[in-house]
N, C-alpha and C positions, 0 to 999 in steps of 0.2 A: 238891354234897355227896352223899355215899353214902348208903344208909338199907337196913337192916335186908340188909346184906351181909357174911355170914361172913368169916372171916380164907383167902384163897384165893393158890394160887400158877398163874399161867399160861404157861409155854415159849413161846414165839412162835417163835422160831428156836435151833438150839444147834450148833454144830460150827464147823469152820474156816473158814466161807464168811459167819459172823456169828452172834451169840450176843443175845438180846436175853428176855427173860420181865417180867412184871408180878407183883408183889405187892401186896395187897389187904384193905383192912378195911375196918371200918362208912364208916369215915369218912375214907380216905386211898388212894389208889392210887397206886404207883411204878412207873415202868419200870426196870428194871436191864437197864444197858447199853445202846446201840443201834448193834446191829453191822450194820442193814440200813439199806438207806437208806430214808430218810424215807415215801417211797410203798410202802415194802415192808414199813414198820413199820406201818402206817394199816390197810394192807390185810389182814393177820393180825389187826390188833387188831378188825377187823369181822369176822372169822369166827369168833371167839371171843364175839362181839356186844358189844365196849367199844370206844370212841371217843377218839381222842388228848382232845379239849378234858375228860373227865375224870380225865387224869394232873392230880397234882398236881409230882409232879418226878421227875427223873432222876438217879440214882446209875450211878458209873461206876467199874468192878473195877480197868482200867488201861489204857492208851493205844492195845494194838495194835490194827490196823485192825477186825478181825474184833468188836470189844468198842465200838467209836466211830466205823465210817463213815458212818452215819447223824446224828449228836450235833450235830451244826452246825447244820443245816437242822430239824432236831426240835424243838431248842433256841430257833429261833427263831421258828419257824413258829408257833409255841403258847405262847409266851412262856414256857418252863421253866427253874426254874430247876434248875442244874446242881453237882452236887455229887459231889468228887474231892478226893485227897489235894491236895496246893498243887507236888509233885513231878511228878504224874502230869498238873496242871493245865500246867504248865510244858514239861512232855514234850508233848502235845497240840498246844498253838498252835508250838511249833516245827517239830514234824514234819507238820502237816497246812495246805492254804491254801483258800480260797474261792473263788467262781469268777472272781475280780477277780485270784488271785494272789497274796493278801493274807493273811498268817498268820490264822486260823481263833481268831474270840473268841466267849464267849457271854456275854452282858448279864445274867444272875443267875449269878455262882458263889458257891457256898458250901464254903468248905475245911471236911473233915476230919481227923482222924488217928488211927491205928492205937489201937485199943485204948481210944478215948476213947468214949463211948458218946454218942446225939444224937435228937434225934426231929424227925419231920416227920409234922405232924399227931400223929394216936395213934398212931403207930407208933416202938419203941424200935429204932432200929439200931445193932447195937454191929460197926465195921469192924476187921477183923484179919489181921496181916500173911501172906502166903502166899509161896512158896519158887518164883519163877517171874521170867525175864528182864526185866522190867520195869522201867519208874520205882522204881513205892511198889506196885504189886500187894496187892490187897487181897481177903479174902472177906468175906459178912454173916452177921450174924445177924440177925434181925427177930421181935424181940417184941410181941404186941399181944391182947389180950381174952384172957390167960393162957394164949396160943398162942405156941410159937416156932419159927421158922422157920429154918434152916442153906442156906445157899448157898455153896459153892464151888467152881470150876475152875481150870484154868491154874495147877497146882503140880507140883514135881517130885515130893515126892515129901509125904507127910503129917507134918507135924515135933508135936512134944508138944503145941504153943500152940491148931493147928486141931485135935489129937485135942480137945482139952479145949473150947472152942467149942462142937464138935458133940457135947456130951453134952448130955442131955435135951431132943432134939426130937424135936416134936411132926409134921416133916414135913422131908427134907430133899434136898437138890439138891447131888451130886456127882459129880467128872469120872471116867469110865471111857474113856478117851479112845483107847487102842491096846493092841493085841495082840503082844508082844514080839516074838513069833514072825513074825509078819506085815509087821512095822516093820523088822523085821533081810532079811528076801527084799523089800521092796517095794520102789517106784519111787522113793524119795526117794533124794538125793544122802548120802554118807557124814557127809557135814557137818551135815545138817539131821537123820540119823538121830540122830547122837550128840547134838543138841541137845533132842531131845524124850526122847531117857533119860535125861538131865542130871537134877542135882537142883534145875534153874531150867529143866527144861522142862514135860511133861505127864504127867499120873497115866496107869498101867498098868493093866490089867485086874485083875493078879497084886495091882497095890498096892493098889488098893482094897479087894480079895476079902482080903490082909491084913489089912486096916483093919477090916471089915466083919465078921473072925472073931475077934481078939482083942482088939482096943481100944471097937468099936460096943457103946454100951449097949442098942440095941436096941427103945428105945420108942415111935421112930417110927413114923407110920403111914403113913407112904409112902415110899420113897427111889428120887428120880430119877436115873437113869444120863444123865448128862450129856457136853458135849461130844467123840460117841465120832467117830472121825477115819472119814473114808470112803474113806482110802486103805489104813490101816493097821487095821482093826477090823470086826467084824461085829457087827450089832446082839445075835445070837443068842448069839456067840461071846462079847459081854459079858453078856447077860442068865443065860447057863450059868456064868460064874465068880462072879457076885454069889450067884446060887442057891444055887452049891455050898458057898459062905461060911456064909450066912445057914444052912442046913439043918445045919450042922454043930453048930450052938445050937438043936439044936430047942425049946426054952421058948423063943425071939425070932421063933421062924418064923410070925409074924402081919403084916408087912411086906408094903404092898402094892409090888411092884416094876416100876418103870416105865421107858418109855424115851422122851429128847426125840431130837428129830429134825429135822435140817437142810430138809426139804422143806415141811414143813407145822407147824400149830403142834399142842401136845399139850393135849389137853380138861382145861378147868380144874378142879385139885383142890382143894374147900373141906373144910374144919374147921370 
């Protein structure tokens, strides 16, 4: 059991190579996602000073590797249980196997569905549909001690349902993932360009810095740039178009703004 621990969100990994953070109340800690593997989830979560044995469970955004190479082995190792749409559950054991060769099962699932709201522990999560290649692809919110929390990536582009979601948080995690300009000259194949400009591949810098001028209600008190690509993005090159967004509102320019990062994990922010 937790005790006298604010409502906190932690990054542990975020970009193409795995995607994994912890959120956190008095009395409940989740991982979301676990796109590293198991000894690489363990290991982040000691330098943050939190211990697998106090997760209470694991929610999962959607099947690609980068969101669940770790989930098997995490899943079992700590006995978690695992919670995903019943799509994205289905997408999983197909596409990934064990070391036996064996389609990939974990012993607690718990299905959700878009839009249905659910808790685990005291924490309110409400899962909602997002616009990205997937099964059932899914973003959270996470309510808890009259704090809410927005989590999203891996969308194409922002459709009405997730503007409406992310109004009135209190703290929020969103993808800044490439630079148009850098994506269209970079080393990626024609084919895997076009799919991350699709509107079922990844948010832009440009889409965000949209999202974040005219639709963001602004009363968050932190918003994290999220998984930003390190082939087609620069940290600086995102943290300058969300700036230029936000400042353009100056009454909202109180937004602390931060960046996760695929190397190391980002120091946990409580509320």
């Amino acid at each position: 059991m937790l005790l006298d621990v604010a409502v906190s969100i932690t990054v542990l990994a975020s970009g193409s190579a795995g995607n994994c953070s912890v959120v956190s109340s008095s009395g409940t800690r989740l991982l979301i996602d676990a796109g590293l593997s198991c000894k690489g989830i363990c290991k982040r979560l000691a330098m943050r000073g939190l211990s697998p044995e106090s997760l209470n469970a694991i929610l999962v955004t959607h099947e690609h590797a980068d969101h669940v190479s770790g989930l098997f082995v995490m899943a079992r190792k700590y006995s978690l249980p695992v919670y995903m749409t019943e799509a994205t559950h289905r997408a999983w054991k197909r596409q990934y196997k064990d070391s036996n060769g064996e389609c990939v099962r974990a012993e607690k699932v718990e299905h959700f569905q878009s839009g249905h709201r659910f808790h685990i522990g005291d924490i309110e999560v409400t899962p909602f549909t997002i616009p990205h290649d997937a099964a059932d692809p899914v973003g959270f919110t996470f309510k808890t001690e009259g704090v809410k929390l927005g989590y999203v990536t891996d969308l194409g582009y922002m459709p009405p349902n997730v503007k409406a979601q992310l109004r009135e948080c209190d703290g929020m995690l969103v993808e800044s993932n490439h630079d148009i300009e850098m994506l269209r000259v970079g080393p990626y194949p024609w084919s895997v360009k076009q799919r991350v400009m699709s509107r079922v591949g990844h948010l832009s810098n440009d889409a965000l810095a949209e999202f974040l001028s005219s639709d963001y209600d602004g009363g968050a008190a932190f918003v994290i740039l999220a998984h930003l690509s390190e082939s087609n993005n620069h940290p600086e090159i995102a943290r300058t178009a969300a700036e230029k967004a936000l400042a353009e509102r100056l009454s909202l320019w109180q937004n602390r703004l931060l960046l996760a990062s695929q190397a190391e994990p980002l120091e946990t922010i409580t509320l």
